[in-house]
C-alpha positions in Angstrom: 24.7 7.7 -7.4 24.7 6.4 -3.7 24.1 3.5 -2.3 20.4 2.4 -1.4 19.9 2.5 2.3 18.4 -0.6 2.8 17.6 -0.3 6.2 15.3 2.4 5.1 13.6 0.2 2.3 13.1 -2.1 5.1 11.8 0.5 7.6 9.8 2.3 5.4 7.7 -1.1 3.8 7.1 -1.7 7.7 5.9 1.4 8.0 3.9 1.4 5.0 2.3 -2.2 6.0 1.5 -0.8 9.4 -1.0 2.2 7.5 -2.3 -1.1 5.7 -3.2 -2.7 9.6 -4.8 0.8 10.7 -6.4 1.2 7.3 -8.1 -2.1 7.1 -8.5 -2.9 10.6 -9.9 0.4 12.4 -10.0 2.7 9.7 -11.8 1.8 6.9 -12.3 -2.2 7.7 -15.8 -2.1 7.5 -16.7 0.0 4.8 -13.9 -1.9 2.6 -15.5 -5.4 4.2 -19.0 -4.5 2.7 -18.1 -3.1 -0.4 -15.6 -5.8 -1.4 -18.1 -8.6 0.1 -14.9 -10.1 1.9 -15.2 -10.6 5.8 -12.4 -13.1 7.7 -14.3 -16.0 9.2 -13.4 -17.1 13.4 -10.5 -19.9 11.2 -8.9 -17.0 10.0 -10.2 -18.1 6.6 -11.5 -15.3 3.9 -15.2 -15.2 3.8 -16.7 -14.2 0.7 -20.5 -13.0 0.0 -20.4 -14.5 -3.3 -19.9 -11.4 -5.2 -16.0 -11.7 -4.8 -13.9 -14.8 -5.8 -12.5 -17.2 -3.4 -9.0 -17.2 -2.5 -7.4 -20.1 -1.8 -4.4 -18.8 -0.1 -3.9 -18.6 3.4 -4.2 -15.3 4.5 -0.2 -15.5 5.5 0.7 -16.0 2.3 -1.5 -13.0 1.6 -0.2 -10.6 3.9 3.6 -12.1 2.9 3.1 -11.0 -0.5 1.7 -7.8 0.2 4.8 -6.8 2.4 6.6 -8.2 -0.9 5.1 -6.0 -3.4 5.0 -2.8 -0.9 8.7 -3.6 -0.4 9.4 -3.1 -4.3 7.9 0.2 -4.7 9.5 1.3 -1.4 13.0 -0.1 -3.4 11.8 1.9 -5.9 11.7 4.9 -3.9 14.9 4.0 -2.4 16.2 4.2 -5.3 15.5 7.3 -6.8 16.3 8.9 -3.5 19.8 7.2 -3.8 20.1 8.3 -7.5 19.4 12.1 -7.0 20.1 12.9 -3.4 17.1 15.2 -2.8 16.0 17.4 -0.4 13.3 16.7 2.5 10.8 18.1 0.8 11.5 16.4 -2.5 11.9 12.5 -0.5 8.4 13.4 0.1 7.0 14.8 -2.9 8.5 11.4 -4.5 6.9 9.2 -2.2 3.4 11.2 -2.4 3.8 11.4 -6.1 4.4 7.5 -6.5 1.5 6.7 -4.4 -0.9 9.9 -5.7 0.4 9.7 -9.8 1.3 6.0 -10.3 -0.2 3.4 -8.4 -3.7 5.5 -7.4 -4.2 5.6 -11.4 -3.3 2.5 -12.1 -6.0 1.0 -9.4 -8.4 3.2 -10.7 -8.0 2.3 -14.6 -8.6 -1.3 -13.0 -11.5 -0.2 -11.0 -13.0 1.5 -13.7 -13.1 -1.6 -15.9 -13.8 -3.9 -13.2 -17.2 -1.4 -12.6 -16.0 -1.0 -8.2 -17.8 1.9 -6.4 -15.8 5.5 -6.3 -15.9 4.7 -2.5 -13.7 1.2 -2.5 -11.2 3.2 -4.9 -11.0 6.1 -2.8 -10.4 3.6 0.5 -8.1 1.9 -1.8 -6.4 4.8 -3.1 -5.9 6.6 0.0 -3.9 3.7 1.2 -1.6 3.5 -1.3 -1.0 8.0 -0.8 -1.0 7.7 3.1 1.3 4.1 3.0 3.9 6.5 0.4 3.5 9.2 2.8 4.7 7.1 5.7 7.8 5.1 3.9 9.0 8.7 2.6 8.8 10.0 6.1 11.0 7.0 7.0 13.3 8.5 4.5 13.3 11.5 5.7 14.1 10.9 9.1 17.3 8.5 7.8 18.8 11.1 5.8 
């Protein structure tokens, strides 16, 4: 097994939080805004419509954590990339296939039960594929 290239892990969570920035911002911020009920008030605070709970963090701690738990499946892609040595192709079929088969189900068994429109998990969803897609190019280009 080789070593996990860390600058990669690194690389690729930035990349994967900069999808998140275009996502939420440009993208798809206004769609997610009204179906979530969550708007960000002029005091940077998050403003909810009632029909979503109030955080009480700030939203740096929010977008902290986030680049934390982005980072660990990006590690875990790392990972298995160090572990098998794969082609191109394969690096991104990994990547895809993390975002696509693990964490896209996992959202929606949560959606499901939590009755969210088809449209939030497909915004959400498509995040989580495209954000893969991006930290598994990093990949690709390091190896």
């Amino acid at each position: 097994m080789g070593e996990t290239n860390m600058l990669a892990v690194l690389l690729g969570t930035t990349a994967f939080f900069a999808i998140g920035a275009l996502w939420y911002g440009p993208l798809f911020g206004k769609p997610w805004q009204r179906l979530t009920g969550i708007t960000m008030g002029d005091d940077g605070e998050v403003v909810t419509d009632g029909s979503a709970p109030r955080t009480r963090n700030p939203v740096w701690l929010i977008m902290l954590l986030c680049f934390a738990f982005e980072m660990l499946v990006v590690l875990t892609l790392g990972h298995l990339v160090a572990a098998t040595q794969p082609s191109d192709r394969a690096i991104m079929m990994m990547a895809v296939g993390l975002g696509a088969a693990v964490m896209a189900p996992a959202l929606g068994i949560n959606y499901l039960y939590q009755m969210r429109p088809a449209k939030l998990f497909a915004i959400d969803a498509g995040y989580f594929v495209t954000g893969m897609a991006a930290a598994g190019g990093v990949f690709v280009a390091m190896t």
